[in-house]
C-alpha positions in Angstrom: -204.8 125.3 65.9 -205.1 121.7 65.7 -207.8 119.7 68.5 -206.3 117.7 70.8 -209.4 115.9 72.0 -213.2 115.8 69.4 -215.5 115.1 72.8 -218.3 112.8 71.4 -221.7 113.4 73.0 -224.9 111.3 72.2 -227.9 113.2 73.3 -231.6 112.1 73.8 -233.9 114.0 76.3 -231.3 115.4 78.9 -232.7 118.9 79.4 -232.1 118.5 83.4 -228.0 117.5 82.7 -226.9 118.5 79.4 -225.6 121.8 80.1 -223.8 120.6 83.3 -222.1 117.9 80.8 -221.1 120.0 78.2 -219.7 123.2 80.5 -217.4 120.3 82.5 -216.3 119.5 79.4 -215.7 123.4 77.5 -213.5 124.0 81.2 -211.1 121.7 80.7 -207.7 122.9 81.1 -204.2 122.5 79.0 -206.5 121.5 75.9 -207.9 122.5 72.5 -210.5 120.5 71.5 -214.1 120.7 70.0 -217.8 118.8 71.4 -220.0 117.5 69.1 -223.3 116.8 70.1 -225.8 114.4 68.2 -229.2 114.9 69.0 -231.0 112.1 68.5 -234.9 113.7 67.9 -235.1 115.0 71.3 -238.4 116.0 72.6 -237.8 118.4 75.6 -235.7 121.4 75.5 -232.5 119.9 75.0 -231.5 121.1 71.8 -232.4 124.4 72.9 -230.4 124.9 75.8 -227.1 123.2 73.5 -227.9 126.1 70.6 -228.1 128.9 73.4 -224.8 127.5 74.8 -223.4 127.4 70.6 -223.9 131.5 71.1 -220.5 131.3 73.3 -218.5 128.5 72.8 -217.9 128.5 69.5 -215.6 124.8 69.5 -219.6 123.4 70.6 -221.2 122.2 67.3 -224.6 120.1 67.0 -225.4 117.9 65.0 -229.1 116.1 64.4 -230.1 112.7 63.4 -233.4 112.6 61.5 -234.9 110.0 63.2 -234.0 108.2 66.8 -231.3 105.7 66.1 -229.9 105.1 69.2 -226.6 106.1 71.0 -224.3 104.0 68.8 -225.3 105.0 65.4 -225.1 109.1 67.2 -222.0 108.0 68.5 -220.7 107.0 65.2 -222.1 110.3 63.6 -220.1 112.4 65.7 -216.9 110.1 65.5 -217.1 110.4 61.6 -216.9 114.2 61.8 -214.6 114.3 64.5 -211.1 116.3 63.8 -209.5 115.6 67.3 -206.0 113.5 67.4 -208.3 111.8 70.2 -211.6 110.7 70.8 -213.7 111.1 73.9 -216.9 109.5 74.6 -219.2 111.6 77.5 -222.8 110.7 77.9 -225.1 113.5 78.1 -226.3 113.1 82.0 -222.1 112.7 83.2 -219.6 115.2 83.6 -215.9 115.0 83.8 -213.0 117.3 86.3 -212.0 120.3 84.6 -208.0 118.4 84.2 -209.7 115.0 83.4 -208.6 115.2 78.7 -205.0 116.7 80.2 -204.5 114.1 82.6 -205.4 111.5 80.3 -203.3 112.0 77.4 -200.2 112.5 79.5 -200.8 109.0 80.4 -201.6 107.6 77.2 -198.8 109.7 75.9 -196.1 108.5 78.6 -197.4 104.8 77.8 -198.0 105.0 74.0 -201.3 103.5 74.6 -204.3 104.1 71.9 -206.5 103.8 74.5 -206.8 105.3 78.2 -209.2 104.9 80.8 -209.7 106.3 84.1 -211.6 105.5 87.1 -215.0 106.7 87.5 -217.0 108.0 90.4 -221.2 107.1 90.8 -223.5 109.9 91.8 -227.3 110.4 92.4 -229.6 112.4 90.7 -228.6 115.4 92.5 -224.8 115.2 91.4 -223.2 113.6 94.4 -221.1 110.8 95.3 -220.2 108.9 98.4 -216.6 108.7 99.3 -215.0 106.0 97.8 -218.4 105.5 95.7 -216.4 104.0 92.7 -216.1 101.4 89.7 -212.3 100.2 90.7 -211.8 100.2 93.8 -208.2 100.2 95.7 -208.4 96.3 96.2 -209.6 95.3 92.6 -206.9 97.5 90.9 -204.6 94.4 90.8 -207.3 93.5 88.6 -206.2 96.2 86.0 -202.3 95.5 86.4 -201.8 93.2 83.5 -201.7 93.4 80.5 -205.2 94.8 77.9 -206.6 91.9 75.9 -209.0 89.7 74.6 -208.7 87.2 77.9 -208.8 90.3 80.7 -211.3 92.0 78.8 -213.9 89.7 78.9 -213.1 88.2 81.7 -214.1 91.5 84.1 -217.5 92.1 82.0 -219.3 88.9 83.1 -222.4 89.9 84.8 -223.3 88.6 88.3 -219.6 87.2 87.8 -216.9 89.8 87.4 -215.5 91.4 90.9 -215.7 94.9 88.2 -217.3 95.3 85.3 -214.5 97.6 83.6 -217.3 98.1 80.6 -218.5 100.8 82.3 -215.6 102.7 81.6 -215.1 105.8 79.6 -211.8 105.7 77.5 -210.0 108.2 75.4 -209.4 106.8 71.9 -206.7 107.4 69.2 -208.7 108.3 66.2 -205.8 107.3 63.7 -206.3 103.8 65.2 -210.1 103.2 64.9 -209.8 105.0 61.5 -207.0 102.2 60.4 -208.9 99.5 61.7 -212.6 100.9 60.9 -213.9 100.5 63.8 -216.8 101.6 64.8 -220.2 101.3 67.4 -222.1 98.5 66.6 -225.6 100.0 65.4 -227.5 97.1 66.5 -227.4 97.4 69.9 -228.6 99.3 72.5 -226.8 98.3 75.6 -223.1 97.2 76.3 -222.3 98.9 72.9 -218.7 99.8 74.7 -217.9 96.6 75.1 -217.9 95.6 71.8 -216.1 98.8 70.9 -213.0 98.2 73.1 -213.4 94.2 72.3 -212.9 95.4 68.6 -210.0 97.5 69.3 -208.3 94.8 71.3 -208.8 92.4 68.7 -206.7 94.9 66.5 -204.3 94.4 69.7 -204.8 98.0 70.9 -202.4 99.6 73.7 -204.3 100.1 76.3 -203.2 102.2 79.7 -205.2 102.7 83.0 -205.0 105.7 85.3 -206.5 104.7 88.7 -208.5 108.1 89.5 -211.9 109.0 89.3 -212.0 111.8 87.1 -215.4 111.0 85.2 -219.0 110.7 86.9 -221.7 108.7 85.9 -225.4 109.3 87.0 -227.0 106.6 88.6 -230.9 106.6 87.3 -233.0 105.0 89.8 -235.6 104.7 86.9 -234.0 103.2 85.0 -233.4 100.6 87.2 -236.7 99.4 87.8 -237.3 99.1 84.6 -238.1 96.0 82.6 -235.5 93.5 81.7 -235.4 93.9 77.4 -234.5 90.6 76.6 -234.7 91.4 73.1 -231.7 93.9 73.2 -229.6 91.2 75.4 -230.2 88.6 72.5 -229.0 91.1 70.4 -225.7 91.7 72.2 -225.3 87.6 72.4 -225.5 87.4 68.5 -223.3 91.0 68.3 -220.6 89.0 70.0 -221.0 85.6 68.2 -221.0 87.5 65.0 -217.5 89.3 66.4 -216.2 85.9 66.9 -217.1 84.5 63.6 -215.3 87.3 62.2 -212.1 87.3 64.1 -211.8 83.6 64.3 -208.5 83.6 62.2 -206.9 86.4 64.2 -208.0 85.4 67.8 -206.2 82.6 69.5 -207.7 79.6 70.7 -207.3 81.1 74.5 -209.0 83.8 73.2 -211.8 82.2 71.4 -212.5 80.0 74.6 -212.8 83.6 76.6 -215.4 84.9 74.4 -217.2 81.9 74.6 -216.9 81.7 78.3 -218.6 85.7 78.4 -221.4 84.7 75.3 -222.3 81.7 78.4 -222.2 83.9 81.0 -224.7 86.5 78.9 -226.9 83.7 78.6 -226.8 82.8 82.4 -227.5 86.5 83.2 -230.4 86.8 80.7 -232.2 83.8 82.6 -231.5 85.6 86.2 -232.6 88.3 85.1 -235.9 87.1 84.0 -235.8 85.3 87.2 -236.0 88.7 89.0 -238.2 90.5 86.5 -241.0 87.9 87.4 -240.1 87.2 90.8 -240.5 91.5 91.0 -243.8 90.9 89.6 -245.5 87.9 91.6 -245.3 85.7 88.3 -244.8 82.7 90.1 -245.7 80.2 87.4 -243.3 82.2 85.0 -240.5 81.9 87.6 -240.9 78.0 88.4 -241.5 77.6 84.3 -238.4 79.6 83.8 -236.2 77.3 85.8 -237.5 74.5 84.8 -236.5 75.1 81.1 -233.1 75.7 82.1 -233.1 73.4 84.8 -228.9 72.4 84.1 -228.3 75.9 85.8 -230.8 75.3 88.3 -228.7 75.5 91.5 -227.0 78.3 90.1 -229.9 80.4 89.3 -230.9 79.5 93.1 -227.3 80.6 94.2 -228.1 84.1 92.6 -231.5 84.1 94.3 -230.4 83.7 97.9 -227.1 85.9 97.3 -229.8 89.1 96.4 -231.9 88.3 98.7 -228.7 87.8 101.4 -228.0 91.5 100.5 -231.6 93.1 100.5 -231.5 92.3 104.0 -227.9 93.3 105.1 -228.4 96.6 103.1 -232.2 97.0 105.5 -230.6 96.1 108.7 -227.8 98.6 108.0 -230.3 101.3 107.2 -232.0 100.6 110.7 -228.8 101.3 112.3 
């Protein structure tokens, strides 16, 4: 019997989650599909628990990279040996509702779409969500109501900008579509890889449907949230996209050209604010005045930023001393 669904999971030290992740996705109801696993040199006991879990589920395979490459190029691995009609991308600390493959390709299927998303709920370390603790909310899903390009793409993926960043989404893919286009993760970068998948496909002017429930939930990691801004890896992403324009230039129309451009700016802008808040974090004074003074043209709106987190800080304390 044929797979529905080839559920692509990139894994790298997620002994504490991975077994939650892959038994929400073995549950799922109404379809056939297999989970590949690509271990990218994991140093706890990841891999063991996924080959003690291999001695039931037989549709689990693993796969190993032989040196740490990152989720894109794992992503790609698994992808590549993928048999599915679909494509499903889980990360290895989520998990999904037992109905949440079924549910999505009766959607894709009822819109001919080669791509569907679904909402998707945050949780905390220990697996639980607030009510209502979601990406699109009620009131932004106007936002989605429109028609999948270029334009609306980039347009809700401008950090500090956006009302939603809809990059954080987790879509089902038609593999007969990235396989025409060869499309693929870029392997340079190590964050917002998704959104230069999906920019890809909707370059190639891929269908693209939305069902508005949570059905997917993504862990929150307070450590990694006070972790250093890499600026490195969001240079990268700036020249990922430049290079994407370059090559799509004849295909992309001029309103879409000025969108990307309009998002590679807004990269840039969030780079510098976030610098800003790495060394106002750290005392570096000196750094934060030297900072602004080198991009002084955005100065008042570096400033804006400032007092808008700081605005909030204090809202969110007052409401915890309620």
């Amino acid at each position: 019997m044929s797979n529905d669904v080839s559920v692509i999971v990139a894994l790298w030290n997620a002994e504490t989650t991975i077994e939650k992740c892959i038994l929400s996705i073995i549950n799922q109801k109404d379809v056939n599909l297999e989970i590949i696993i690509i271990d990218d040199c994991s140093t706890d006991k990841s891999v063991e628990i996924v080959q003690e879990l291999q001695k039931k589920y037989s549709q689990l395979k693993l796969l190993r990279n032989s040196v740490n490459s990152g989720p894109s190029v794992s992503r790609n691995k698994g992808i590549n040996a993928s048999t599915g009609r679909w494509v499903a991308i889980v990360d290895s600390d989520d998990f999904i509702t037992e109905d949440r493959l079924s549910k999505l390709i009766n959607h894709s299927n009822s819109n001919n779409s080669d791509i569907c998303f679904d909402n998707l709920a945050f949780i905390n370390s220990e697996g639980k969500a607030s009510k209502g603790n979601v990406l699109i909310s009620d009131k932004n899903l106007n936002l989605l109501n429109k028609n999948w390009d270029v334009v609306m793409y980039t347009n809700l993926n401008k950090p500090y900008e956006s009302e939603v960043l809809i990059g954080f989404l987790k879509p089902l893919i038609s593999r007969e579509f990235i396989n025409r286009h060869s499309i693929r993760y870029s392997e340079t970068v190590k964050n917002s890889e998704d959104y230069l998948f999906i920019l890809e496909c909707l370059a190639h002017k891929a269908k693209v449907s939305y069902l508005h429930e949570a059905n997917y939930f993504y862990l929150v990691n307070p450590s990694s949230l006070s972790g250093k801004f890499d600026l490195v890896a969001h240079d990268r992403l700036i020249n990922e996209e430049v290079k994407f324009k370059d090559k799509f230039t004849n295909q992309l129309s001029k309103g879409e050209i000025c969108a990307i451009d309009t998002h590679i700016q807004a990269l840039k802008l969030a780079g510098t604010t976030n610098l800003m808040f790495m060394h106002l974090k750290q005392n570096e004074i000196s750094s934060l005045i030297s900072l602004l003074w080198r991009d002084k043209i955005n100065f008042k709106f570096h400033i804006l930023r400032l007092l808008f987190s700081i605005q909030r800080k204090i809202i969110k304390k007052g409401n915890r001393g309620r």
